[in-house]
C-alpha positions as CSV (number, residue, x, y, z in Angstrom):
1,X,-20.2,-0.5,4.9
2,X,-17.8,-2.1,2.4
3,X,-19.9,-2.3,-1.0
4,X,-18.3,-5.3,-2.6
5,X,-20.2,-5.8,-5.1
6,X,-18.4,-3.5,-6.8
7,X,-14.8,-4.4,-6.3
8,X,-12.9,-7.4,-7.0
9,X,-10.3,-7.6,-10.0
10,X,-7.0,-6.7,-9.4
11,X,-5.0,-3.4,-9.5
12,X,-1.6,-2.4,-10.2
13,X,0.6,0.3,-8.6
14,X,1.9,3.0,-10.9
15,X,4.6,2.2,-13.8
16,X,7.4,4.7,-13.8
17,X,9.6,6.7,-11.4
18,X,9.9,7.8,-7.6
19,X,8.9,11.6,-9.1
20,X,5.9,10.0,-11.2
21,X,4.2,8.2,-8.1
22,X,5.2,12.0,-5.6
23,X,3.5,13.8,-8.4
24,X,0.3,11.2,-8.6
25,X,0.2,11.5,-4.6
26,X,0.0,15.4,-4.2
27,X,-3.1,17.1,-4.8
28,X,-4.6,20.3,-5.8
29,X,-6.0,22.0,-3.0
30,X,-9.7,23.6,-3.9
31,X,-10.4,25.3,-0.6
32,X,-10.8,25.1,3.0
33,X,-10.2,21.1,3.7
34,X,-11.2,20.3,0.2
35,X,-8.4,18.7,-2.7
36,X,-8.8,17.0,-6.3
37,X,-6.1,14.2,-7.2
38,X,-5.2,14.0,-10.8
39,X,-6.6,10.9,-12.7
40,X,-3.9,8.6,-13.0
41,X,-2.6,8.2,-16.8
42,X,-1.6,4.7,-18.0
43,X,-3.9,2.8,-15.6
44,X,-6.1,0.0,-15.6
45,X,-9.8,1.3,-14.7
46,X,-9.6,0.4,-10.8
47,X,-7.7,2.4,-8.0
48,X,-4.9,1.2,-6.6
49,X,-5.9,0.7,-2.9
50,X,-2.1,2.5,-1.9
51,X,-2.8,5.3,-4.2
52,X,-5.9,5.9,-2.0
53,X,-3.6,5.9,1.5
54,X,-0.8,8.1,0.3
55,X,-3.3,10.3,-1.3
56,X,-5.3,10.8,1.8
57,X,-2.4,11.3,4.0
58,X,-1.4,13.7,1.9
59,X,-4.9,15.7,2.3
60,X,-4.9,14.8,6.1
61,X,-0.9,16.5,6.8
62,X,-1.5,19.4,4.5
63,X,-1.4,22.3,7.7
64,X,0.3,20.0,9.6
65,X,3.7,20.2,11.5
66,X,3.4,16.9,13.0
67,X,4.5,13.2,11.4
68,X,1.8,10.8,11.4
69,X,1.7,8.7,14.2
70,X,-1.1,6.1,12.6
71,X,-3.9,5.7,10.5
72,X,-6.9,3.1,9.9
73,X,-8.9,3.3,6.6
74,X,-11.8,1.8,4.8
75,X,-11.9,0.6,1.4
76,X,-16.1,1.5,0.7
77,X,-16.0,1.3,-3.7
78,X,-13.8,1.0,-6.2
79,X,-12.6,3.9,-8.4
80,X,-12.0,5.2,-11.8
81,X,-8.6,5.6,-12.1
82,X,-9.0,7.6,-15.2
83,X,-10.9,10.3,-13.4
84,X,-10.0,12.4,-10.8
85,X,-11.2,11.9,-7.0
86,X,-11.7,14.5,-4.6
87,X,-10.7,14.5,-1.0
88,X,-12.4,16.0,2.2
89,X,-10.7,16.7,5.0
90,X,-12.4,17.2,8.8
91,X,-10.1,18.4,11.2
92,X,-11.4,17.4,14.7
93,X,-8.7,18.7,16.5
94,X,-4.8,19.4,16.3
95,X,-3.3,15.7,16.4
96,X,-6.5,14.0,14.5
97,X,-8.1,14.6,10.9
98,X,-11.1,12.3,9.3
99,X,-10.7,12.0,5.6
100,X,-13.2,11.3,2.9
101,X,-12.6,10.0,-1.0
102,X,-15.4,10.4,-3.4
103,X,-15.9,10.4,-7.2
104,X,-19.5,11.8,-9.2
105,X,-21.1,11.9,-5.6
106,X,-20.1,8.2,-4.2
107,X,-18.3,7.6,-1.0
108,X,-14.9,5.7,-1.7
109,X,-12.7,5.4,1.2
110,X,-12.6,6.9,4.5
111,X,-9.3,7.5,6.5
112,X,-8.8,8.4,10.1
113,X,-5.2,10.1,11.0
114,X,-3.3,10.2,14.2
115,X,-0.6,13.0,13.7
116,X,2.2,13.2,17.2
117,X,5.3,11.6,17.8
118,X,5.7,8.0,16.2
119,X,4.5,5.3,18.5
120,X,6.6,3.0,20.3
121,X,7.3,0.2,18.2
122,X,6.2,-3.6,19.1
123,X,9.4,-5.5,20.7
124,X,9.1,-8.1,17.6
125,X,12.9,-9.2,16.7
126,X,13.7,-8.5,12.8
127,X,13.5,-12.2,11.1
128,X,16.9,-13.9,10.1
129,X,17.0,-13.5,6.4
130,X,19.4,-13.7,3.5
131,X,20.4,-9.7,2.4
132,X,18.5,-8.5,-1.2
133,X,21.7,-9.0,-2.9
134,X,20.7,-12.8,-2.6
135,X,17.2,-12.7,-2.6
136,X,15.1,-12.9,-6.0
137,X,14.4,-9.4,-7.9
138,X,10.7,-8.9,-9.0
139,X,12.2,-8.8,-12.8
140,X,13.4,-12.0,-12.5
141,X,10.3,-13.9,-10.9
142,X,8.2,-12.9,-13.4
143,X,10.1,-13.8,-16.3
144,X,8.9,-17.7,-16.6
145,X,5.5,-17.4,-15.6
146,X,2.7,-18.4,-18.2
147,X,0.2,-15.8,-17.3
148,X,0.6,-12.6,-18.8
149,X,-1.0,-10.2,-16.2
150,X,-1.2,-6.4,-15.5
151,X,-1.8,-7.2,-11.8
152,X,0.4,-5.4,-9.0
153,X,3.0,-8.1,-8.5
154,X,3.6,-8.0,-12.5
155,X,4.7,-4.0,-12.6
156,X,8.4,-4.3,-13.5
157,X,8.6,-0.8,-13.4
158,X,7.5,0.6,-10.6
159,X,9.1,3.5,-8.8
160,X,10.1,0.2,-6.1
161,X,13.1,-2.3,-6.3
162,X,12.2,-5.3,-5.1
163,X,13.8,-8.3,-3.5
164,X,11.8,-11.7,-2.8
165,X,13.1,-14.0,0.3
166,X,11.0,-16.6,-0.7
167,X,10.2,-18.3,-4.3
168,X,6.7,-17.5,-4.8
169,X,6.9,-17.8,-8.2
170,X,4.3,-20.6,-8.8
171,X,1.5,-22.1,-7.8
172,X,1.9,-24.6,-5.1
173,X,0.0,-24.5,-1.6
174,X,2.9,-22.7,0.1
175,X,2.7,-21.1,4.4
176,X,1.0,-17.6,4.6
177,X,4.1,-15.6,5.0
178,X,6.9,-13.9,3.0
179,X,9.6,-11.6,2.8
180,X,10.8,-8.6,0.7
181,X,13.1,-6.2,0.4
182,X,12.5,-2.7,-1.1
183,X,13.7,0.8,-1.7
184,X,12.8,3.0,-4.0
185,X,14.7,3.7,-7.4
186,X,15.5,7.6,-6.7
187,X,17.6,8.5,-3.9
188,X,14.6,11.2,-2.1
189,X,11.7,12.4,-2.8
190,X,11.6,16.4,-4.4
191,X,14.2,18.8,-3.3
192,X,11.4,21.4,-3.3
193,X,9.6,20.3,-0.4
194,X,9.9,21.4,3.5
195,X,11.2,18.9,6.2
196,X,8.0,18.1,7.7
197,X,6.3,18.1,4.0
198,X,9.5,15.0,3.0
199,X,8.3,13.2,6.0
200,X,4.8,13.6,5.5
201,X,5.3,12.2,1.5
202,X,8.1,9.5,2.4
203,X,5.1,8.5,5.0
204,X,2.8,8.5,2.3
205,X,5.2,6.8,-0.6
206,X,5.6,3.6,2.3
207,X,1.7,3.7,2.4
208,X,1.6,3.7,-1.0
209,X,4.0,0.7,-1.4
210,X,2.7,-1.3,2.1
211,X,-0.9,-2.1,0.2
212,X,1.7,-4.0,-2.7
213,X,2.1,-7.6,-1.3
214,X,0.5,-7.7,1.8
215,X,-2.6,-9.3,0.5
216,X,-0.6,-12.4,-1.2
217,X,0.2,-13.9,2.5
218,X,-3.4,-15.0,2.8
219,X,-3.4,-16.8,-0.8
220,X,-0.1,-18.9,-0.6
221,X,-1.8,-21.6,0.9
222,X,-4.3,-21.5,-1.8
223,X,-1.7,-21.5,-4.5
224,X,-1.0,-18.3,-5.2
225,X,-0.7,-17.9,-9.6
226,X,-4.6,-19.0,-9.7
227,X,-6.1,-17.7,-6.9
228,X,-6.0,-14.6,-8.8
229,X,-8.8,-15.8,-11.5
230,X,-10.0,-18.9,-8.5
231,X,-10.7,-16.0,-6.2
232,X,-12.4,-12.5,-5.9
233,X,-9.9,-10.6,-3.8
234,X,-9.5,-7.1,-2.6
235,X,-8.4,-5.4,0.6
236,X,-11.4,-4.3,2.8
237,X,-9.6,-1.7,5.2
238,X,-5.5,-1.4,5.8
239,X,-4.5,0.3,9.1
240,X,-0.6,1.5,10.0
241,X,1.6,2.4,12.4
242,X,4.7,4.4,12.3
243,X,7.7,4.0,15.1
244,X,10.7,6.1,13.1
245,X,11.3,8.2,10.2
246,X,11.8,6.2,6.7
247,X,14.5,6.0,4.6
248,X,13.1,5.2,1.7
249,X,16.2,5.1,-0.6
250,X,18.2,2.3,1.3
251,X,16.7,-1.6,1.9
252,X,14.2,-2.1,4.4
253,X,12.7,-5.4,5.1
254,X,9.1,-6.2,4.8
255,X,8.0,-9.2,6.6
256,X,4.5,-10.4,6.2
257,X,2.2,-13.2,7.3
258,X,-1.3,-14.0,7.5
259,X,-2.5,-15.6,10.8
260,X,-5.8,-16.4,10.0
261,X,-8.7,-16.3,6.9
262,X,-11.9,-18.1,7.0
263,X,-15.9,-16.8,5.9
264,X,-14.8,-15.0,2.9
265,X,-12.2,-13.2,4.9
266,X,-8.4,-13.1,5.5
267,X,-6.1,-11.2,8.1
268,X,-2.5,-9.9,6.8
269,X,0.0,-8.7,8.7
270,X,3.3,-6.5,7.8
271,X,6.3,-5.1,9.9
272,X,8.9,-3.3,8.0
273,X,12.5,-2.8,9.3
274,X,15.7,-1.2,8.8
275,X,18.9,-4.2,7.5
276,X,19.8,-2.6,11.6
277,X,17.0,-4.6,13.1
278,X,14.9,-1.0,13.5
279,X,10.9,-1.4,13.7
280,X,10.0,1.9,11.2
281,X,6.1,0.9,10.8
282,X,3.7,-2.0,11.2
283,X,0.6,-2.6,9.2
284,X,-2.7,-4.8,9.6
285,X,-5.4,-5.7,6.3
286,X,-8.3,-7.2,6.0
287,X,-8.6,-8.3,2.8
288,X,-12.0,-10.0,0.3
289,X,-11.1,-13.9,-0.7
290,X,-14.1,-16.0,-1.7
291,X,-14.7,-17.8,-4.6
292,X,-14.9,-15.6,-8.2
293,X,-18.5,-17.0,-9.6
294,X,-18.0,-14.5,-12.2
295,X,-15.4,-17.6,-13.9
Protein backbone atom coordinates (compact mmCIF):
# COMPACT_ATOMS: atom_id res chain seq x y z
CA UNK A 1 0.00 0.00 0.00
CA UNK A 2 1.57 3.17 -1.40
CA UNK A 3 0.94 6.00 1.41
CA UNK A 4 0.76 9.01 -0.66
CA UNK A 5 -0.22 11.23 1.48
CA UNK A 6 3.00 11.65 2.37
CA UNK A 7 5.01 12.07 -0.82
CA UNK A 8 4.74 14.46 -3.57
CA UNK A 9 7.44 17.31 -4.05
CA UNK A 10 10.22 16.71 -6.06
CA UNK A 11 13.69 15.20 -5.47
CA UNK A 12 17.02 15.57 -6.78
CA UNK A 13 19.75 13.01 -7.45
CA UNK A 14 23.08 13.69 -5.73
CA UNK A 15 25.44 16.77 -6.70
CA UNK A 16 29.03 15.74 -7.14
CA UNK A 17 31.11 12.89 -8.58
CA UNK A 18 30.81 9.14 -9.85
CA UNK A 19 32.96 8.28 -6.32
CA UNK A 20 30.40 10.56 -4.21
CA UNK A 21 27.11 8.79 -5.55
CA UNK A 22 29.41 4.75 -5.18
CA UNK A 23 30.08 5.94 -1.68
CA UNK A 24 26.25 7.15 -0.96
CA UNK A 25 25.19 3.63 -2.50
CA UNK A 26 27.26 1.16 -0.26
CA UNK A 27 26.24 0.49 3.07
CA UNK A 28 27.41 -0.56 6.41
CA UNK A 29 26.65 -3.92 7.11
CA UNK A 30 25.16 -4.38 10.91
CA UNK A 31 24.72 -8.12 10.88
CA UNK A 32 23.27 -11.09 9.44
CA UNK A 33 20.94 -9.45 6.40
CA UNK A 34 20.82 -6.27 8.17
CA UNK A 35 22.77 -2.70 6.65
CA UNK A 36 22.54 1.24 7.58
CA UNK A 37 22.98 3.72 4.49
CA UNK A 38 24.64 6.96 5.46
CA UNK A 39 22.27 10.11 5.41
CA UNK A 40 22.91 11.85 2.36
CA UNK A 41 24.77 15.39 2.98
CA UNK A 42 23.72 18.32 0.82
CA UNK A 43 20.18 17.11 0.19
CA UNK A 44 16.85 18.42 0.04
CA UNK A 45 14.64 16.55 2.95
CA UNK A 46 13.06 13.79 0.53
CA UNK A 47 14.84 10.52 -0.91
CA UNK A 48 15.75 10.34 -4.09
CA UNK A 49 13.57 7.35 -5.41
CA UNK A 50 17.09 5.93 -7.39
CA UNK A 51 19.02 6.34 -4.21
CA UNK A 52 16.47 3.81 -2.76
CA UNK A 53 17.08 1.14 -5.98
CA UNK A 54 20.84 1.29 -6.02
CA UNK A 55 20.89 1.11 -2.33
CA UNK A 56 18.84 -1.89 -2.07
CA UNK A 57 20.57 -3.72 -4.76
CA UNK A 58 23.44 -3.12 -3.06
CA UNK A 59 21.95 -4.85 0.29
CA UNK A 60 20.26 -7.57 -1.96
CA UNK A 61 23.95 -8.70 -4.03
CA UNK A 62 26.01 -8.39 -0.84
CA UNK A 63 26.87 -12.56 -0.67
CA UNK A 64 26.19 -12.77 -4.04
CA UNK A 65 28.18 -14.21 -7.05
CA UNK A 66 25.49 -13.71 -9.51
CA UNK A 67 24.54 -10.29 -11.63
CA UNK A 68 21.08 -9.30 -11.19
CA UNK A 69 18.87 -10.44 -13.64
CA UNK A 70 15.70 -8.02 -12.57
CA UNK A 71 14.04 -6.35 -9.96
CA UNK A 72 10.45 -4.79 -9.17
CA UNK A 73 10.16 -2.30 -6.15
CA UNK A 74 7.68 -0.26 -4.26
CA UNK A 75 7.86 3.23 -3.35
CA UNK A 76 5.53 2.90 0.32
CA UNK A 77 6.81 6.67 2.07
CA UNK A 78 9.04 9.20 1.58
CA UNK A 79 12.34 9.55 3.44
CA UNK A 80 14.60 11.77 5.32
CA UNK A 81 17.37 12.25 3.42
CA UNK A 82 19.25 13.66 6.25
CA UNK A 83 18.95 10.54 8.31
CA UNK A 84 20.12 7.35 7.78
CA UNK A 85 17.82 4.28 6.54
CA UNK A 86 18.29 0.83 7.25
CA UNK A 87 17.96 -2.10 5.00
CA UNK A 88 16.70 -5.72 5.61
CA UNK A 89 17.52 -8.33 3.59
CA UNK A 90 15.39 -11.94 3.27
CA UNK A 91 17.08 -14.37 1.32
CA UNK A 92 14.49 -16.86 0.08
CA UNK A 93 16.73 -18.75 -1.84
CA UNK A 94 20.06 -18.58 -3.95
CA UNK A 95 18.81 -16.58 -7.14
CA UNK A 96 15.96 -14.41 -5.15
CA UNK A 97 16.35 -11.85 -2.01
CA UNK A 98 13.23 -9.57 -0.64
CA UNK A 99 14.43 -6.30 0.52
CA UNK A 100 12.97 -3.87 3.09
CA UNK A 101 13.82 0.12 3.74
CA UNK A 102 12.76 1.65 6.90
CA UNK A 103 13.55 4.75 8.93
CA UNK A 104 12.34 5.34 13.07
CA UNK A 105 10.17 2.13 12.56
CA UNK A 106 8.25 3.02 9.14
CA UNK A 107 8.23 0.78 6.12
CA UNK A 108 9.70 2.79 2.98
CA UNK A 109 10.24 0.74 0.07
CA UNK A 110 10.25 -2.79 -0.58
CA UNK A 111 12.43 -4.46 -3.37
CA UNK A 112 12.28 -8.02 -4.85
CA UNK A 113 15.69 -9.22 -6.70
CA UNK A 114 16.09 -11.74 -9.34
CA UNK A 115 20.00 -12.60 -9.35
CA UNK A 116 21.05 -15.31 -12.72
CA UNK A 117 22.21 -14.68 -15.97
CA UNK A 118 20.71 -11.38 -17.68
CA UNK A 119 17.53 -11.99 -19.48
CA UNK A 120 17.09 -12.03 -23.03
CA UNK A 121 16.55 -8.72 -24.11
CA UNK A 122 13.11 -7.58 -26.02
CA UNK A 123 13.79 -7.56 -30.03
CA UNK A 124 12.93 -3.66 -29.96
CA UNK A 125 15.30 -1.92 -32.79
CA UNK A 126 17.41 1.09 -31.13
CA UNK A 127 15.55 4.46 -32.36
CA UNK A 128 17.26 6.56 -35.24
CA UNK A 129 18.73 9.40 -33.34
CA UNK A 130 21.30 12.22 -33.81
CA UNK A 131 24.78 11.19 -31.64
CA UNK A 132 25.23 13.28 -28.06
CA UNK A 133 27.78 15.31 -29.74
CA UNK A 134 24.58 17.00 -31.36
CA UNK A 135 22.04 16.61 -28.98
CA UNK A 136 21.51 19.33 -26.12
CA UNK A 137 23.70 19.04 -22.74
CA UNK A 138 21.62 19.29 -19.50
CA UNK A 139 23.95 22.55 -18.71
CA UNK A 140 22.76 24.20 -21.52
CA UNK A 141 18.88 23.54 -21.27
CA UNK A 142 18.65 24.85 -18.09
CA UNK A 143 20.33 27.98 -18.63
CA UNK A 144 17.18 30.23 -19.92
CA UNK A 145 14.62 28.86 -17.89
CA UNK A 146 12.74 31.35 -15.47
CA UNK A 147 12.17 28.86 -12.63
CA UNK A 148 14.97 28.48 -10.39
CA UNK A 149 14.45 24.83 -9.12
CA UNK A 150 16.42 22.24 -7.03
CA UNK A 151 14.39 19.47 -8.70
CA UNK A 152 16.23 16.36 -10.46
CA UNK A 153 16.34 17.69 -14.05
CA UNK A 154 18.02 21.06 -12.59
CA UNK A 155 21.37 19.09 -10.97
CA UNK A 156 24.09 20.40 -13.22
CA UNK A 157 26.41 18.48 -11.37
CA UNK A 158 25.57 15.28 -11.07
CA UNK A 159 28.04 12.30 -11.30
CA UNK A 160 25.88 12.00 -15.07
CA UNK A 161 26.59 13.78 -18.45
CA UNK A 162 23.74 14.20 -20.12
CA UNK A 163 22.63 14.63 -23.73
CA UNK A 164 18.78 15.71 -24.64
CA UNK A 165 17.43 14.43 -28.22
CA UNK A 166 14.59 16.49 -27.95
CA UNK A 167 14.05 20.36 -26.76
CA UNK A 168 12.15 19.90 -23.66
CA UNK A 169 13.19 22.97 -22.43
CA UNK A 170 9.73 24.77 -22.08
CA UNK A 171 6.39 24.37 -21.47
CA UNK A 172 4.37 23.53 -24.44
CA UNK A 173 1.99 20.38 -24.65
CA UNK A 174 4.69 18.23 -26.35
CA UNK A 175 4.23 13.79 -27.18
CA UNK A 176 5.08 11.50 -24.11
CA UNK A 177 8.45 10.47 -25.20
CA UNK A 178 12.16 11.57 -25.25
CA UNK A 179 15.58 10.66 -25.60
CA UNK A 180 18.96 11.04 -23.74
CA UNK A 181 22.26 10.23 -23.77
CA UNK A 182 24.35 9.55 -20.68
CA UNK A 183 27.54 8.26 -19.18
CA UNK A 184 28.99 8.95 -16.22
CA UNK A 185 31.83 11.66 -15.59
CA UNK A 186 34.54 9.04 -14.16
CA UNK A 187 35.82 6.40 -16.35
CA UNK A 188 34.76 3.20 -13.51
CA UNK A 189 33.59 2.83 -10.54
CA UNK A 190 36.44 2.00 -7.44
CA UNK A 191 39.44 0.09 -8.28
CA UNK A 192 39.04 -1.61 -4.92
CA UNK A 193 36.14 -3.57 -5.62
CA UNK A 194 35.88 -7.47 -6.99
CA UNK A 195 34.49 -8.23 -10.45
CA UNK A 196 31.16 -9.42 -9.45
CA UNK A 197 31.11 -6.51 -6.67
CA UNK A 198 31.78 -3.64 -10.17
CA UNK A 199 28.92 -5.34 -11.70
CA UNK A 200 26.72 -5.49 -8.93
CA UNK A 201 27.48 -1.32 -8.31
CA UNK A 202 27.57 -0.33 -12.18
CA UNK A 203 23.96 -2.29 -11.92
CA UNK A 204 23.11 -0.31 -9.09
CA UNK A 205 24.70 3.34 -10.40
CA UNK A 206 22.17 2.59 -13.90
CA UNK A 207 19.40 2.04 -11.21
CA UNK A 208 20.31 4.94 -9.61
CA UNK A 209 20.30 7.10 -12.75
CA UNK A 210 17.15 5.12 -14.67
CA UNK A 211 14.57 6.82 -11.83
CA UNK A 212 16.15 10.47 -13.45
CA UNK A 213 13.84 11.30 -16.37
CA UNK A 214 11.66 8.54 -16.75
CA UNK A 215 8.78 10.24 -15.00
CA UNK A 216 8.86 13.46 -17.36
CA UNK A 217 7.43 11.26 -20.49
CA UNK A 218 4.03 11.21 -18.79
CA UNK A 219 3.94 15.18 -18.26
CA UNK A 220 5.03 16.44 -21.78
CA UNK A 221 1.72 16.51 -22.83
CA UNK A 222 0.74 18.46 -19.94
CA UNK A 223 3.45 20.96 -20.48
CA UNK A 224 6.13 19.94 -18.77
CA UNK A 225 7.98 23.45 -16.77
CA UNK A 226 4.45 23.73 -14.72
CA UNK A 227 3.34 20.49 -14.18
CA UNK A 228 5.87 20.46 -11.62
CA UNK A 229 3.87 23.16 -9.14
CA UNK A 230 0.27 22.07 -11.55
CA UNK A 231 0.77 18.52 -10.40
CA UNK A 232 1.58 16.26 -7.34
CA UNK A 233 4.00 13.80 -8.92
CA UNK A 234 6.07 10.94 -7.62
CA UNK A 235 6.97 7.43 -8.84
CA UNK A 236 4.75 4.67 -7.24
CA UNK A 237 6.95 1.42 -7.96
CA UNK A 238 9.95 1.24 -10.86
CA UNK A 239 10.76 -2.34 -12.03
CA UNK A 240 14.02 -3.35 -14.39
CA UNK A 241 15.46 -5.67 -16.41
CA UNK A 242 19.01 -6.29 -17.31
CA UNK A 243 20.12 -8.17 -20.83
CA UNK A 244 24.16 -7.22 -20.74
CA UNK A 245 26.79 -5.83 -18.61
CA UNK A 246 26.92 -1.83 -18.57
CA UNK A 247 29.44 0.33 -19.51
CA UNK A 248 28.80 3.09 -17.75
CA UNK A 249 31.71 5.38 -18.89
CA UNK A 250 30.83 5.50 -22.68
CA UNK A 251 27.17 6.81 -24.18
CA UNK A 252 24.27 4.75 -23.91
CA UNK A 253 20.99 5.81 -25.13
CA UNK A 254 17.93 6.06 -23.06
CA UNK A 255 14.76 6.06 -24.89
CA UNK A 256 11.57 6.69 -23.04
CA UNK A 257 7.85 6.99 -23.56
CA UNK A 258 4.73 6.95 -21.74
CA UNK A 259 1.89 4.90 -23.33
CA UNK A 260 -0.77 5.68 -21.24
CA UNK A 261 -1.86 7.93 -17.83
CA UNK A 262 -5.37 8.46 -16.75
CA UNK A 263 -7.11 8.29 -12.86
CA UNK A 264 -4.34 10.01 -11.11
CA UNK A 265 -1.89 7.61 -12.69
CA UNK A 266 0.79 7.45 -15.53
CA UNK A 267 2.76 4.48 -17.14
CA UNK A 268 6.59 5.27 -18.23
CA UNK A 269 8.64 3.20 -20.14
CA UNK A 270 12.62 3.14 -20.68
CA UNK A 271 15.08 0.96 -22.80
CA UNK A 272 18.66 1.84 -22.69
CA UNK A 273 21.16 0.90 -25.44
CA UNK A 274 24.61 0.75 -26.46
CA UNK A 275 25.52 3.77 -29.77
CA UNK A 276 25.87 -0.42 -31.30
CA UNK A 277 22.16 -0.88 -31.22
CA UNK A 278 22.77 -3.41 -27.88
CA UNK A 279 19.50 -3.75 -25.53
CA UNK A 280 21.63 -3.45 -21.84
CA UNK A 281 18.29 -2.99 -19.63
CA UNK A 282 14.67 -2.09 -19.86
CA UNK A 283 12.58 -0.33 -17.19
CA UNK A 284 8.73 0.17 -16.37
CA UNK A 285 7.20 3.09 -13.64
CA UNK A 286 4.27 3.82 -12.37
CA UNK A 287 4.32 7.12 -11.37
CA UNK A 288 1.58 9.73 -8.96
CA UNK A 289 0.13 12.79 -11.38
CA UNK A 290 -2.99 14.46 -10.14
CA UNK A 291 -3.72 17.79 -9.45
CA UNK A 292 -1.41 19.57 -6.39
CA UNK A 293 -4.47 21.11 -4.13
CA UNK A 294 -1.82 22.12 -1.85
CA UNK A 295 -1.29 25.45 -4.67
Amino acid sequence: MVVVDAIGDTHPMIHGTLADLTALLSLEALGTGRFVSAPCSGSRWRVYGGQFLGQGLIAATHDGELPVRSFHAYFIRAGDATQPMYYEVERSSDEHRFVRAHQENKLLFTMEVALGEYGSAPVIPMPHVPGPEACIPREKGVQNLDADTESTWAVVDSPFDNRFVENIWHDMPAPPQHHVWFRTRRSSVPDNLAPMQARHMRQAVLAYYADDTIMDNALFPHGWLGSWERLQTTSLDHAMWFHADIPLDTWLLHAQDSPAAGGGRGMTRGLVYRPSGELVASAAQEILMRPNTSQ
